[in-house]
C-alpha positions as CSV (number, residue, x, y, z in Angstrom):
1,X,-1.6,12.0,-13.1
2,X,-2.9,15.5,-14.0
3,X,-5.4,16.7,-12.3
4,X,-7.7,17.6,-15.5
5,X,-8.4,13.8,-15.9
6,X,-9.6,13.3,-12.5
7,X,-11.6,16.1,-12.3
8,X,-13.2,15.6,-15.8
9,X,-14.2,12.1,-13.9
10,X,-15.8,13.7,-10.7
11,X,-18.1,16.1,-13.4
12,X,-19.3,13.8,-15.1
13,X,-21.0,10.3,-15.1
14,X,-18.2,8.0,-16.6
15,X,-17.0,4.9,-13.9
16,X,-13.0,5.2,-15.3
17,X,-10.4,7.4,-14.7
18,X,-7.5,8.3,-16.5
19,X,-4.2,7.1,-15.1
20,X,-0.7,7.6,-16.7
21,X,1.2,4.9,-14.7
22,X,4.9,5.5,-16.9
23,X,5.3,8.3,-19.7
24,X,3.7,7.8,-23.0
25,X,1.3,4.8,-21.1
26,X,-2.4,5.6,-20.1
27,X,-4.7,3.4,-18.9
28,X,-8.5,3.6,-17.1
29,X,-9.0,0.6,-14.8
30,X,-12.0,0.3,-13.1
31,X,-12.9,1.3,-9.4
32,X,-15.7,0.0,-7.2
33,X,-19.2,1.1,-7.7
34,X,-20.4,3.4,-6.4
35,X,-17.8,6.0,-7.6
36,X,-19.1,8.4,-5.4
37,X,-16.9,8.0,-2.6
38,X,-13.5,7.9,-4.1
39,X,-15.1,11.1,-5.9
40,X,-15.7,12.8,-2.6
41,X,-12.4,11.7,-1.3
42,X,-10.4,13.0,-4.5
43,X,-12.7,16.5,-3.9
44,X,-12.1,16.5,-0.5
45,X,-7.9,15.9,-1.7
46,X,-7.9,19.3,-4.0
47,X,-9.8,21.2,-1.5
48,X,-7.3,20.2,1.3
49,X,-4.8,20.8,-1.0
50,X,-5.4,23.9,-2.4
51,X,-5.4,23.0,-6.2
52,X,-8.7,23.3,-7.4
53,X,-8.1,26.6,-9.2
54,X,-5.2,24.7,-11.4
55,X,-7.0,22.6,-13.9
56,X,-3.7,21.5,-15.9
57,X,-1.1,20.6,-13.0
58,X,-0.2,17.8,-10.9
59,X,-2.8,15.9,-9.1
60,X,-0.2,14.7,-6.6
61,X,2.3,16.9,-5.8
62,X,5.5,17.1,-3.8
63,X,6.1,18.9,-0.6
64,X,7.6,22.1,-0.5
65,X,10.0,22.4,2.3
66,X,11.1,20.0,5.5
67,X,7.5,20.5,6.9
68,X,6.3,19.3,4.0
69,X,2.7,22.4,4.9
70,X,2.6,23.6,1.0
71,X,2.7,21.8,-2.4
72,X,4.4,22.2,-5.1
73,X,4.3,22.4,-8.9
74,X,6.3,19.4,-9.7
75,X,4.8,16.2,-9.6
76,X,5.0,13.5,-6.9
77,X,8.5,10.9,-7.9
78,X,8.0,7.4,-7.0
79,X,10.7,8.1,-4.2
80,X,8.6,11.1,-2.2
81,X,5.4,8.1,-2.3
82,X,7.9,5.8,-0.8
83,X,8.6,8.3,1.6
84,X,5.1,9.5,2.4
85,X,3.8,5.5,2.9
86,X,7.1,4.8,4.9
87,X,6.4,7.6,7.3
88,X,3.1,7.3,7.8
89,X,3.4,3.5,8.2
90,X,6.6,4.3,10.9
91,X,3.4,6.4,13.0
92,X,1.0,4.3,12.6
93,X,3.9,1.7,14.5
94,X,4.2,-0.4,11.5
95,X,8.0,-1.3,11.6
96,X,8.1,-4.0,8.7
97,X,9.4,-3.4,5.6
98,X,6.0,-1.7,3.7
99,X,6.5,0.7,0.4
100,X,4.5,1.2,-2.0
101,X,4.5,-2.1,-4.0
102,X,3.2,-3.5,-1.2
103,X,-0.5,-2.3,-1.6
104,X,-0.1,-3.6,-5.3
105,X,1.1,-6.8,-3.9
106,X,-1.7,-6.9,-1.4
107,X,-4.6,-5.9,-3.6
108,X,-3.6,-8.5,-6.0
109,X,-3.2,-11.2,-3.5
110,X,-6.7,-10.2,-2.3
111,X,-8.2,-10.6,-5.5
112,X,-6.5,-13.8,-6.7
113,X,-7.4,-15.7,-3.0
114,X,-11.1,-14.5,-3.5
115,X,-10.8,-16.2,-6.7
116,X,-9.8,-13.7,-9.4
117,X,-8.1,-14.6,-12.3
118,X,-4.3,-13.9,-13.0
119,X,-5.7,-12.7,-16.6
120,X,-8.1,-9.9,-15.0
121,X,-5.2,-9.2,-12.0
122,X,-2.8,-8.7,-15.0
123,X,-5.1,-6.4,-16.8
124,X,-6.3,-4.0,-13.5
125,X,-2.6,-4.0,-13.0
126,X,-1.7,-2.7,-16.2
127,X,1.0,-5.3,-16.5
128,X,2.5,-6.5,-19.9
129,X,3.4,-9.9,-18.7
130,X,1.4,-12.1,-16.3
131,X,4.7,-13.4,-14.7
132,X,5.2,-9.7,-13.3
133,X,1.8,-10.1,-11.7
134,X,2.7,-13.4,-10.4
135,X,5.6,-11.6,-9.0
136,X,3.0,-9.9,-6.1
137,X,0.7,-12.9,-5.5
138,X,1.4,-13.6,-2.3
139,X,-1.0,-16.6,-2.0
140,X,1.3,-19.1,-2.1
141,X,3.2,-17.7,1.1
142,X,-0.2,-19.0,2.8
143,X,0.3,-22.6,4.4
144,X,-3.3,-23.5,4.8
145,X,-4.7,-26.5,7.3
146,X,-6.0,-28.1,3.8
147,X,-2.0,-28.5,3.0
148,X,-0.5,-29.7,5.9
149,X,-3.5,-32.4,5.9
150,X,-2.0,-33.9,2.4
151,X,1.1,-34.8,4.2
152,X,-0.1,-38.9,5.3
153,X,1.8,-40.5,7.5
């Protein structure tokens, strides 16, 4: 994601932002209203990060060094995420098996048990098929009392 599209967001009025999620694909899903906070957040972001004078690079960046103090130019691979979430999650004493997928799973599992549609999950995930959104539903994992009171004996 360049940063232009973001910021272009945060100046303005609009409630979508766009997001190039593979090359050549953009899409704008929708956040929650207010936009305000994820606005302050992504401001607070470049001014942590020292980006706010490049308009045209990188959004998220990767890490220059072992310490990981100063970003880069290039932008953040799928694999330096995996590693940021799977560090963070390793300090925060969270030893299961958590990447990044797993917050897709999760926010589409939230959705779909507070009765969203797999049409509308498919759609916020930018997903071509709905069977790859089925593939992160995680409601059925849930045994609920309502189930185990269908078995008669």
């Amino acid at each position: 994601m360049h940063a232009e599209g973001v910021r272009a967001i945060l100046e303005t009025d609009h409630k979508v932002i766009n997001v190039a999620y593979q090359i050549g694909f953009v899409a704008q899903p929708p956040f929650h209203d207010p936009l305000e906070p994820l606005a302050e957040a992504l401001h607070a972001y470049i001014a942590a990060a020292g980006i706010g004078e490049d308009k045209k690079g990188w959004l998220f960046r990767t890490s220059r060094g072992h310490q990981g103090i100063t970003l880069g130019e290039k932008p953040m691979t799928q694999t330096d995420a995996w590693r940021m979430v799977r560090k963070r999650a390793l300090a925060a004493g969270i030893m299961a098996p958590i990447g990044n997928h797993s917050f897709r799973a999760t926010g589409i599992t939230a959705y779909l048990s507070n009765g969203g549609t797999l049409e509308h999950a498919q759609a916020m995930a930018a997903h071509e098929s709905p069977r790859t959104t089925k593939l992160y539903d995680r409601t059925k994992e849930r045994l609920t009392q309502d189930e185990v009171e269908r078995i008669r004996l």
